[in-house]
N, CA, C and O atoms as CSV, one atom per row, in Angstrom:
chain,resi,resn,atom,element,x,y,z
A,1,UNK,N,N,4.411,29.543,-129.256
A,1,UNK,CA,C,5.380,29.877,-128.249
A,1,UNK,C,C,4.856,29.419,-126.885
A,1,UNK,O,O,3.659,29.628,-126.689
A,2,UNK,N,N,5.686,28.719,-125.731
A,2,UNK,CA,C,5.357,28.832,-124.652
A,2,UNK,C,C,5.938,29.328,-124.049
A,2,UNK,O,O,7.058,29.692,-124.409
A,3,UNK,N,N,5.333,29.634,-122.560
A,3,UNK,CA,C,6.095,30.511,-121.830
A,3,UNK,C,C,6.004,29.485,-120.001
A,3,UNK,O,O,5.664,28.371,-119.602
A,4,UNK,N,N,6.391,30.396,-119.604
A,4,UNK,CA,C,6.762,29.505,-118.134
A,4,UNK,C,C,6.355,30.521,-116.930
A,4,UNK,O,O,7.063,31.500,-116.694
A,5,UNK,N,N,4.864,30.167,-115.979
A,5,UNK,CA,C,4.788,31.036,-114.884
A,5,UNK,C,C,5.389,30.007,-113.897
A,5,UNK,O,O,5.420,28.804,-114.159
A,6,UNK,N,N,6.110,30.814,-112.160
A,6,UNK,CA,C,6.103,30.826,-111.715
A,6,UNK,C,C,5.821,31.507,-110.439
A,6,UNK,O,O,6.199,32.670,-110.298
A,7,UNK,N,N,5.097,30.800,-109.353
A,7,UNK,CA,C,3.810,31.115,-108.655
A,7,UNK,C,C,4.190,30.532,-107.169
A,7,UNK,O,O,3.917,29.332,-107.158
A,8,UNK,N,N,4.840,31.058,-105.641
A,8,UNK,CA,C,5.464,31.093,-104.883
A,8,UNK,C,C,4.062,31.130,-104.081
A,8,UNK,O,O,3.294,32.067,-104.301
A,9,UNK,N,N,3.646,29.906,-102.952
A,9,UNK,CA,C,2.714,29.625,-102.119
A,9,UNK,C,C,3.203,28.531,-101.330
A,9,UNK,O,O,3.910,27.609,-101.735
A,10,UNK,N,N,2.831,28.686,-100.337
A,10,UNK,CA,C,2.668,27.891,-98.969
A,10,UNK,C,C,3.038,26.124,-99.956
A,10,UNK,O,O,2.686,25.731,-101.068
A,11,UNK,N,N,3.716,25.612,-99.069
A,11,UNK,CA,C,4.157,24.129,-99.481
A,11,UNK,C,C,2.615,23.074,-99.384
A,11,UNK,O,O,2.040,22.360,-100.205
A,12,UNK,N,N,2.379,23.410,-98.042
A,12,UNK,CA,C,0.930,22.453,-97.844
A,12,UNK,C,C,-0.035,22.726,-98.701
A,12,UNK,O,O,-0.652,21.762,-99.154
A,13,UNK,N,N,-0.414,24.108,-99.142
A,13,UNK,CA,C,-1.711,24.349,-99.851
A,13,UNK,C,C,-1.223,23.802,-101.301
A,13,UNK,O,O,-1.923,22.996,-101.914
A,14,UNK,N,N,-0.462,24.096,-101.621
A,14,UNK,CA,C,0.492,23.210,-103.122
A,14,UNK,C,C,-0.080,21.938,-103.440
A,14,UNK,O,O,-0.718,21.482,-104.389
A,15,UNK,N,N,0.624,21.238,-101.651
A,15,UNK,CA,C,0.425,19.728,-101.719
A,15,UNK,C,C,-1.113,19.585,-101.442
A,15,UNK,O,O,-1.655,18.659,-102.046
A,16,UNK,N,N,-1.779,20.235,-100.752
A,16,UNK,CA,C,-3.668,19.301,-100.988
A,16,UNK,C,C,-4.177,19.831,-102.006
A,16,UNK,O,O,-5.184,19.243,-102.402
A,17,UNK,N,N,-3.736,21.108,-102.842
A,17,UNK,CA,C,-4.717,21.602,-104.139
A,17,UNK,C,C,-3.920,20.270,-105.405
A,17,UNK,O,O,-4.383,20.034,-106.521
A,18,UNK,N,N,-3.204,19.886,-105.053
A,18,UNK,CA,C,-2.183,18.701,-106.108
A,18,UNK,C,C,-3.109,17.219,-105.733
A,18,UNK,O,O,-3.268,16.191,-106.390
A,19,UNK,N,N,-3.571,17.600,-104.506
A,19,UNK,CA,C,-4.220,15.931,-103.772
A,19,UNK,C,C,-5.692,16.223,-104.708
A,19,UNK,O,O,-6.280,15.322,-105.307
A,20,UNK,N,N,-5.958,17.094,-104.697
A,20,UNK,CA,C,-7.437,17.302,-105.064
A,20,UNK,C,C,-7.194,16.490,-106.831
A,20,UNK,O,O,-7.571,15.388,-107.230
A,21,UNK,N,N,-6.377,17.658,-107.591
A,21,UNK,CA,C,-5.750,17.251,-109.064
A,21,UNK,C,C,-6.077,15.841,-109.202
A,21,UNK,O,O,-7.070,15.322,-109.712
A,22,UNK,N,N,-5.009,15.295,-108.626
A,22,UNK,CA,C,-4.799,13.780,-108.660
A,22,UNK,C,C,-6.139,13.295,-108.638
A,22,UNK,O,O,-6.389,12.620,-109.637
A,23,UNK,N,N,-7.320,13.441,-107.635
A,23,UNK,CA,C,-8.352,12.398,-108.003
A,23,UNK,C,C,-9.081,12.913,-108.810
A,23,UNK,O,O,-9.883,12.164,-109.366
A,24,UNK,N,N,-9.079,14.483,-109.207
A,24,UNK,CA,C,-10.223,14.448,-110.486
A,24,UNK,C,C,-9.041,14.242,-112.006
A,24,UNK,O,O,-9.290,14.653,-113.139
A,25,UNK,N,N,-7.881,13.560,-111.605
A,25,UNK,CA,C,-7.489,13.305,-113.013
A,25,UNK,C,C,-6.518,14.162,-113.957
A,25,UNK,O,O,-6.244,14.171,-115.157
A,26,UNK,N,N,-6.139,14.871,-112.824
A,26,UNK,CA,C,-5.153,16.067,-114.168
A,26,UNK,C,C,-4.033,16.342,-113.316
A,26,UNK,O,O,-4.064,15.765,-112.230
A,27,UNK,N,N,-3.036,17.098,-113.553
A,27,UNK,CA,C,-2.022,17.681,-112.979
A,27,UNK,C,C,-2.012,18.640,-113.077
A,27,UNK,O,O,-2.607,19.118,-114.043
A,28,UNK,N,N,-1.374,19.452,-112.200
A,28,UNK,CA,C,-1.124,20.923,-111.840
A,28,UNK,C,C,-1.445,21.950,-112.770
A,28,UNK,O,O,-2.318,22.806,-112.628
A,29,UNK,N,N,-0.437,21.753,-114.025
A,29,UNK,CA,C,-0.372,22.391,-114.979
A,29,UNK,C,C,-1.639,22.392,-115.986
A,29,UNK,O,O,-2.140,23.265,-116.695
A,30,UNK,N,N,-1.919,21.108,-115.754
A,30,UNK,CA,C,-3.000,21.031,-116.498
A,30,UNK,C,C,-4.014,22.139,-115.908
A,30,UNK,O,O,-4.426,23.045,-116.633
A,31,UNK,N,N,-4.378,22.026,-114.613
A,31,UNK,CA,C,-5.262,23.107,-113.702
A,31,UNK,C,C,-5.234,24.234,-114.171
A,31,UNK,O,O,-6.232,24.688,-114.728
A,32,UNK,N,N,-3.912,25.053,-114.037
A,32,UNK,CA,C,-3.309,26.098,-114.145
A,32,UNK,C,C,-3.953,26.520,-115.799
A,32,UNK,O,O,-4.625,27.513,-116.079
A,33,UNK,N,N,-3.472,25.358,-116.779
A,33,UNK,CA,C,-4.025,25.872,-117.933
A,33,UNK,C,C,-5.637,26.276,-118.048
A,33,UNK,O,O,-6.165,27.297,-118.488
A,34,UNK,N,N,-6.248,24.970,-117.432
A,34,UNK,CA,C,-7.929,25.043,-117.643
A,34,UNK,C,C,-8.552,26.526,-116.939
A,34,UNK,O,O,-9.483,27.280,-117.225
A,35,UNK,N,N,-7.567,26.493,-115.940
A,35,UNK,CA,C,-7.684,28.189,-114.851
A,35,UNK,C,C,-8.211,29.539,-115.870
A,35,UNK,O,O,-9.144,30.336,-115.762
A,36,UNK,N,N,-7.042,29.339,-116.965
A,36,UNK,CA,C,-6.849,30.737,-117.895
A,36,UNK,C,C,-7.604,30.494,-118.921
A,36,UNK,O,O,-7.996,31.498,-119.516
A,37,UNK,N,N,-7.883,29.647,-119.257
A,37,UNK,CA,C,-8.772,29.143,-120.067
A,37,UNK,C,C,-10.448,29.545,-119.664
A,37,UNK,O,O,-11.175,30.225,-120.389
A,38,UNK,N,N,-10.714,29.145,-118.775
A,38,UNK,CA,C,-11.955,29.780,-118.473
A,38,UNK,C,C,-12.197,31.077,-117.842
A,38,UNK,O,O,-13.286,31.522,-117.479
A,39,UNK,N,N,-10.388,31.943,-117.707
A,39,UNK,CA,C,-10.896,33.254,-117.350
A,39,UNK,C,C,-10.968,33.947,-118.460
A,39,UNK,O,O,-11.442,35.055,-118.210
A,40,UNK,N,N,-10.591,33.743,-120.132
A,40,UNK,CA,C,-10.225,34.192,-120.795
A,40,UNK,C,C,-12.118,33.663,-121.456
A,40,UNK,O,O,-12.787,34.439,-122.137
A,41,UNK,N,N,-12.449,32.724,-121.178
A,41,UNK,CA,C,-14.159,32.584,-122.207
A,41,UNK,C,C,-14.800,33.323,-121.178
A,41,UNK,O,O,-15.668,33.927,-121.808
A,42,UNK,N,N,-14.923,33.684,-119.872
A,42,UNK,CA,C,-15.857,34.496,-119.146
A,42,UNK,C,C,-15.516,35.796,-118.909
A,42,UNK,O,O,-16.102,36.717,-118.341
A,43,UNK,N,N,-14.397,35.692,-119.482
A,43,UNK,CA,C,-14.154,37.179,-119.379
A,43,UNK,C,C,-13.710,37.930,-117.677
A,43,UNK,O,O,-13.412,39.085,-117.372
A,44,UNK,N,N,-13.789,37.164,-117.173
A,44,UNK,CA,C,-13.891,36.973,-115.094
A,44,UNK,C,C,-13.118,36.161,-114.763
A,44,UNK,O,O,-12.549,35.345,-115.488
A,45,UNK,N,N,-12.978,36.367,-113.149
A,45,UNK,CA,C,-12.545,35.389,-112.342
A,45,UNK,C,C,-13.626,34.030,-112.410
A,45,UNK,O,O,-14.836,34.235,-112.515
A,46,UNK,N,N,-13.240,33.062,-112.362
A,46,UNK,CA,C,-14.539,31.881,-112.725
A,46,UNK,C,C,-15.326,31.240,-111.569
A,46,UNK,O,O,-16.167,30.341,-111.556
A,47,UNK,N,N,-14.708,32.090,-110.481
A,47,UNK,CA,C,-15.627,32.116,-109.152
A,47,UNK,C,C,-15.983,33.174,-108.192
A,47,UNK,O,O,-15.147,34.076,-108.135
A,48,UNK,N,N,-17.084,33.306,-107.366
A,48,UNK,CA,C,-17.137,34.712,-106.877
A,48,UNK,C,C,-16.205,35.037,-105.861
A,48,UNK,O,O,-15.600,34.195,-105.199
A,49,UNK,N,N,-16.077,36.464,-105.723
A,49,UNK,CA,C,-15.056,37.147,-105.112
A,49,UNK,C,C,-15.398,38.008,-104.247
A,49,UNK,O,O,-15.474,39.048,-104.900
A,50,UNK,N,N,-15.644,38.229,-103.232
A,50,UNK,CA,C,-16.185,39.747,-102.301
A,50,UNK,C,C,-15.766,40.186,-101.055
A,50,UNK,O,O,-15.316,39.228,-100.427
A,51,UNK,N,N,-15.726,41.062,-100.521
A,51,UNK,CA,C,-15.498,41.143,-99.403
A,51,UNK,C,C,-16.779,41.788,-98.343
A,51,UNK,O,O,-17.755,42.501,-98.577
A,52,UNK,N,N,-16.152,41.053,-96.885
A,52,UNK,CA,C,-17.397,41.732,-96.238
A,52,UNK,C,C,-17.322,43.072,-95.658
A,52,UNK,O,O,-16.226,43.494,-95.287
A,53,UNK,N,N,-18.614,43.941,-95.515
A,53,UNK,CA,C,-18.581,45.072,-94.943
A,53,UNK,C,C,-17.846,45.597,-94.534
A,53,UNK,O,O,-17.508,46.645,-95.084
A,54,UNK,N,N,-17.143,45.124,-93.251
A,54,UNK,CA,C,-15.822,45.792,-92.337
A,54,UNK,C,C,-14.663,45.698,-93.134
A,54,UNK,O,O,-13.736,46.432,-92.791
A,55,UNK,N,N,-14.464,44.866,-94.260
A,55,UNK,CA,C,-13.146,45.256,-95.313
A,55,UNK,C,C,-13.549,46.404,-95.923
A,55,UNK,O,O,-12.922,47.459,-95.831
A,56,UNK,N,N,-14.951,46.213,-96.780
A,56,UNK,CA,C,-14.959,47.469,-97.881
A,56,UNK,C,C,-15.352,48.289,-97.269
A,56,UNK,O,O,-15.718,49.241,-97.959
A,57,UNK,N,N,-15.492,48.435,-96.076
A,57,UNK,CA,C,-15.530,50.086,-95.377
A,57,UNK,C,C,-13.667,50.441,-94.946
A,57,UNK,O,O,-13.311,51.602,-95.145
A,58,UNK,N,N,-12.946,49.770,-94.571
A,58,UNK,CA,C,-11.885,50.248,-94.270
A,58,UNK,C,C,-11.387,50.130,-95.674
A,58,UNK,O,O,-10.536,51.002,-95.845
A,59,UNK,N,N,-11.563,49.426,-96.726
A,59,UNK,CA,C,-10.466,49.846,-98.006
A,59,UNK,C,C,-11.048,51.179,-98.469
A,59,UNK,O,O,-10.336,51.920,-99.147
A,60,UNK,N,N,-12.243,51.520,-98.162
A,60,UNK,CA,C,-12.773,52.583,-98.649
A,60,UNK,C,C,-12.114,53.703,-97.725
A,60,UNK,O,O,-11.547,54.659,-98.254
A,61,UNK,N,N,-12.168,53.616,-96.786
A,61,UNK,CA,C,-11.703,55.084,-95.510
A,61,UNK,C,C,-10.062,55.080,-96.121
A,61,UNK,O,O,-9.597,56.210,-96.269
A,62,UNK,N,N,-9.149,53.923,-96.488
A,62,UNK,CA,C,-7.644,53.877,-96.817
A,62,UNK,C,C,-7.865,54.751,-98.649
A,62,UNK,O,O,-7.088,55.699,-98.758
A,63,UNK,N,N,-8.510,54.585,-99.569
A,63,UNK,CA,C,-8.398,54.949,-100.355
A,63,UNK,C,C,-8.385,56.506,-100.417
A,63,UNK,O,O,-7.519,57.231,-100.909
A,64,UNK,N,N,-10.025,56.987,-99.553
A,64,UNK,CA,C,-9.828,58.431,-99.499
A,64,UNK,C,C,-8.837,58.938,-98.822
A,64,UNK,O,O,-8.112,59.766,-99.372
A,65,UNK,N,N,-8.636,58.588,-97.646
A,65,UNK,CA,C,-6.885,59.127,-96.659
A,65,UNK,C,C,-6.172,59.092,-98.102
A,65,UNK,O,O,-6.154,60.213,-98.611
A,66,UNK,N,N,-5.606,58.130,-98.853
A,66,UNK,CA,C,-4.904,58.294,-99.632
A,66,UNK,C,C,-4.933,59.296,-100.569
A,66,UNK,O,O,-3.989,60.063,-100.756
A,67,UNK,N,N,-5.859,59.323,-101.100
A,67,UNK,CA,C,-6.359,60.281,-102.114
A,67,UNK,C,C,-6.232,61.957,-101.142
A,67,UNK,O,O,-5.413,62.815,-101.472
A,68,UNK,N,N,-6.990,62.094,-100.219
A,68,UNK,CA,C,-6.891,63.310,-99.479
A,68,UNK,C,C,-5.121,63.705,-99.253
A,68,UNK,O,O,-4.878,64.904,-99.392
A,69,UNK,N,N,-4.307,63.098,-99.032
A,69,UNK,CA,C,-3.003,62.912,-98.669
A,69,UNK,C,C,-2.183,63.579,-100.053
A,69,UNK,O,O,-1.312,64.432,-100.224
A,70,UNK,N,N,-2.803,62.884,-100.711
A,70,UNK,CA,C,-2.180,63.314,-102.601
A,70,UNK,C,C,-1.636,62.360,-102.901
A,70,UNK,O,O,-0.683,62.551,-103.656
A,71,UNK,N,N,-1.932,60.850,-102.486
A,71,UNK,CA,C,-0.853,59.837,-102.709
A,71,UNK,C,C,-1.526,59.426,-104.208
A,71,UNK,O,O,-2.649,59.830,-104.508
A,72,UNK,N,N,-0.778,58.643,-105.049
A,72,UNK,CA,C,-1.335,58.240,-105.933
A,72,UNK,C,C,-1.291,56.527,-105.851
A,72,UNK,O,O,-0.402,56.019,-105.168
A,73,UNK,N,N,-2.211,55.710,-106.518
A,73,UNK,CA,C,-1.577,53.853,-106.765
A,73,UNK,C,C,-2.795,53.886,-107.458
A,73,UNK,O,O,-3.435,54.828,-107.925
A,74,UNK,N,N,-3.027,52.473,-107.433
A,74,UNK,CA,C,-3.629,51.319,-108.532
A,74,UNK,C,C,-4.993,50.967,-107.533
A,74,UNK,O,O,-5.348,49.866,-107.112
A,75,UNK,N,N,-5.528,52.120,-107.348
A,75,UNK,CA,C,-6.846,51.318,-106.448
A,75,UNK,C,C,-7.973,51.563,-107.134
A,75,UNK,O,O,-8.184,52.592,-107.777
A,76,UNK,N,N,-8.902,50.407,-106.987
A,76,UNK,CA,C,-10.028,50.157,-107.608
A,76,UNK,C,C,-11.045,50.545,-106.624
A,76,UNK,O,O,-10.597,50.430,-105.484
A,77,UNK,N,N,-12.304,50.981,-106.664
A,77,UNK,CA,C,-13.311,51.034,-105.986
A,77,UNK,C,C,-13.721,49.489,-105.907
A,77,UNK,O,O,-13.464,48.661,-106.780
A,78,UNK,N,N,-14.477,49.217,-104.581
A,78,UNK,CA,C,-15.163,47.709,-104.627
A,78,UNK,C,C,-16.115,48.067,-104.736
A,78,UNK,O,O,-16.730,47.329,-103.966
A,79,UNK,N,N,-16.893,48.790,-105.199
A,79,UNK,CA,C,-18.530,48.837,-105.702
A,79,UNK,C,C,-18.802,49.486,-106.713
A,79,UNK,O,O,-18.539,50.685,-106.806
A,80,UNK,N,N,-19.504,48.643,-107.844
A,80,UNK,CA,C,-19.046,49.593,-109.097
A,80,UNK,C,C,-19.726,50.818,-108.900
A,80,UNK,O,O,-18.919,51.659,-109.295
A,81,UNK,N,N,-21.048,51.576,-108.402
A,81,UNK,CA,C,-21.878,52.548,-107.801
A,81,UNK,C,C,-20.742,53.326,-107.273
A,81,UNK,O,O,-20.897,54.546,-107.336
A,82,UNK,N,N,-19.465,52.837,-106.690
A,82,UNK,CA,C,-18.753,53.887,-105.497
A,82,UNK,C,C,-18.151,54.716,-106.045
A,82,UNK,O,O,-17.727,55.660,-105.380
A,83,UNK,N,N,-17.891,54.643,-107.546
A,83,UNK,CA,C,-16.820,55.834,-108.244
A,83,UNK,C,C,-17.159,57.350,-108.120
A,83,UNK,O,O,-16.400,58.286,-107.871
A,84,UNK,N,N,-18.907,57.342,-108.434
A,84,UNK,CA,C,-18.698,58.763,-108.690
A,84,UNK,C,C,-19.581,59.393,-107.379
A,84,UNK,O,O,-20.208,60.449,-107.306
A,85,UNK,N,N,-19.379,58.331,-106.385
A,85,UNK,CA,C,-19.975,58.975,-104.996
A,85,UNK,C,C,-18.687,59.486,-104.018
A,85,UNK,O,O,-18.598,60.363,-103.159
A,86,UNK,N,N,-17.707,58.469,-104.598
A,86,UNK,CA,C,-16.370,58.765,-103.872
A,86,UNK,C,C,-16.161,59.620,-104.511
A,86,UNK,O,O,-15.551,60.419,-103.800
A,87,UNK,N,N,-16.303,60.104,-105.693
A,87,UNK,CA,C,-15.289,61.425,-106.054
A,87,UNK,C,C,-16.253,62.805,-105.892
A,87,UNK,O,O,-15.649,63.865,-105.725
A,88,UNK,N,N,-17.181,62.820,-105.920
A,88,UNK,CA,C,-17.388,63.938,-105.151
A,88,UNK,C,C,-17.790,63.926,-103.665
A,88,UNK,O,O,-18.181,64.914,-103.043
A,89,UNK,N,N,-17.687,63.055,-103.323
A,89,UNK,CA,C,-17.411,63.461,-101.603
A,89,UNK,C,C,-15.671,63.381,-101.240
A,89,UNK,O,O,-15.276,63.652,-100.106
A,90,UNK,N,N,-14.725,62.983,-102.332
A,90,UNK,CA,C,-13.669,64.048,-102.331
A,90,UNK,C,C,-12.998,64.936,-102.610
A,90,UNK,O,O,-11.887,65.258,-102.192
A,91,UNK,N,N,-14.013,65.627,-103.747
A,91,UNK,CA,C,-13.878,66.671,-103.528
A,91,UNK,C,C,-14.400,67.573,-103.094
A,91,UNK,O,O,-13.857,68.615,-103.462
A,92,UNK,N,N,-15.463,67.752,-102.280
A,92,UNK,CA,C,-15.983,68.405,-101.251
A,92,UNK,C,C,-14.475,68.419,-99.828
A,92,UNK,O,O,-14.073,69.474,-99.336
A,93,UNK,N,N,-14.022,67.300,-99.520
A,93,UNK,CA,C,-13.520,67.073,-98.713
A,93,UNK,C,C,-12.178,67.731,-98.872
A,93,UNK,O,O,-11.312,68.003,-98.040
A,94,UNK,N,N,-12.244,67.900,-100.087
A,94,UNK,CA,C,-10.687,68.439,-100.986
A,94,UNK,C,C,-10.326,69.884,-100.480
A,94,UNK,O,O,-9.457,70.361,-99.750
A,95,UNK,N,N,-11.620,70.461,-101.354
A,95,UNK,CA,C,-12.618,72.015,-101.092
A,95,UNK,C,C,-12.342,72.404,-99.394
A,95,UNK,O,O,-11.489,73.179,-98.960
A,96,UNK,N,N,-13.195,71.728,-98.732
A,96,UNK,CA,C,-12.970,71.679,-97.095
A,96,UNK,C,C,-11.246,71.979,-96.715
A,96,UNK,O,O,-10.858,73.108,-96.412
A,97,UNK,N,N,-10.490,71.003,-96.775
A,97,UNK,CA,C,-9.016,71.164,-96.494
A,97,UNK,C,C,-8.646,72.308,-97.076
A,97,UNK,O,O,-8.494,73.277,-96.333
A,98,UNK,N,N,-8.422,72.465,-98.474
A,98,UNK,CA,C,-7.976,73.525,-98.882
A,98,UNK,C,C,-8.233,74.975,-98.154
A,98,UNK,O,O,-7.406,75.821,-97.814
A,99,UNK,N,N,-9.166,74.973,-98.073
A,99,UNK,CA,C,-10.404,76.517,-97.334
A,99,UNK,C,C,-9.799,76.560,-96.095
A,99,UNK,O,O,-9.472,77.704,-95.780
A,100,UNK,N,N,-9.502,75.592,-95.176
A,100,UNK,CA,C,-8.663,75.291,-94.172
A,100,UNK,C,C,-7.194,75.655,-93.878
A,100,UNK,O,O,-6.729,76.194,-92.874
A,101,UNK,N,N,-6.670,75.292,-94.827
A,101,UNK,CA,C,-5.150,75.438,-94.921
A,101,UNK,C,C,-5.171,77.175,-95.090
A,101,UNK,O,O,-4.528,77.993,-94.432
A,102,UNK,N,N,-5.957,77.374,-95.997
A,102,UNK,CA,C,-5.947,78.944,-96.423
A,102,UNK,C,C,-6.489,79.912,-95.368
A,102,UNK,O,O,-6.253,81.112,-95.516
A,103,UNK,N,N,-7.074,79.560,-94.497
A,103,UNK,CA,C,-7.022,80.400,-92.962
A,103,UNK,C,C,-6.351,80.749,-92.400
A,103,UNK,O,O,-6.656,81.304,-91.344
């Protein structure tokens, strides 16, 4: 079976990641395939990914607001270490509010 993605980006970055294609020899699709192809044998993205400090401190301060708030979504910690430091420093923080409200 095949199937059909479509993938909505900037016209220029299209046209020089297509310029690049062209001289090592393949087309788009072809890319696109070799793409999933090597995320699927590494199990990963097939190049590194990170952010610096001043991001993963503010995605970190947005996650707990969120979490403190009661919101729920799809957020990942960026450090695999941060799960179980973030969750009990929110719930200490939890503890705190609550004790608060109840005054």
């Amino acid at each position: 079976m095949v199937t059909t993605l479509q993938v909505r980006m900037d016209q220029s970055l299209k046209q020089e990641a297509e310029n690049v294609f062209q001289e090592i020899g393949v087309d788009a699709t072809t890319a696109v395939r070799m793409f999933y192809h090597k995320v699927i044998a590494t199990r990963s993205i097939p190049f590194e990914l990170k952010a610096d400090k001043a991001e993963r401190d503010a995605a970190r301060k947005r996650f707990e607001s969120l979490i403190l708030e009661g919101m729920e979504g799809p957020f990942t910690p960026l450090e695999p270490d941060w799960g179980d430091q973030a969750v009990a420093r929110l719930q200490a923080r939890l503890k705190n509010k609550a004790a608060a409200k109840s005054k």
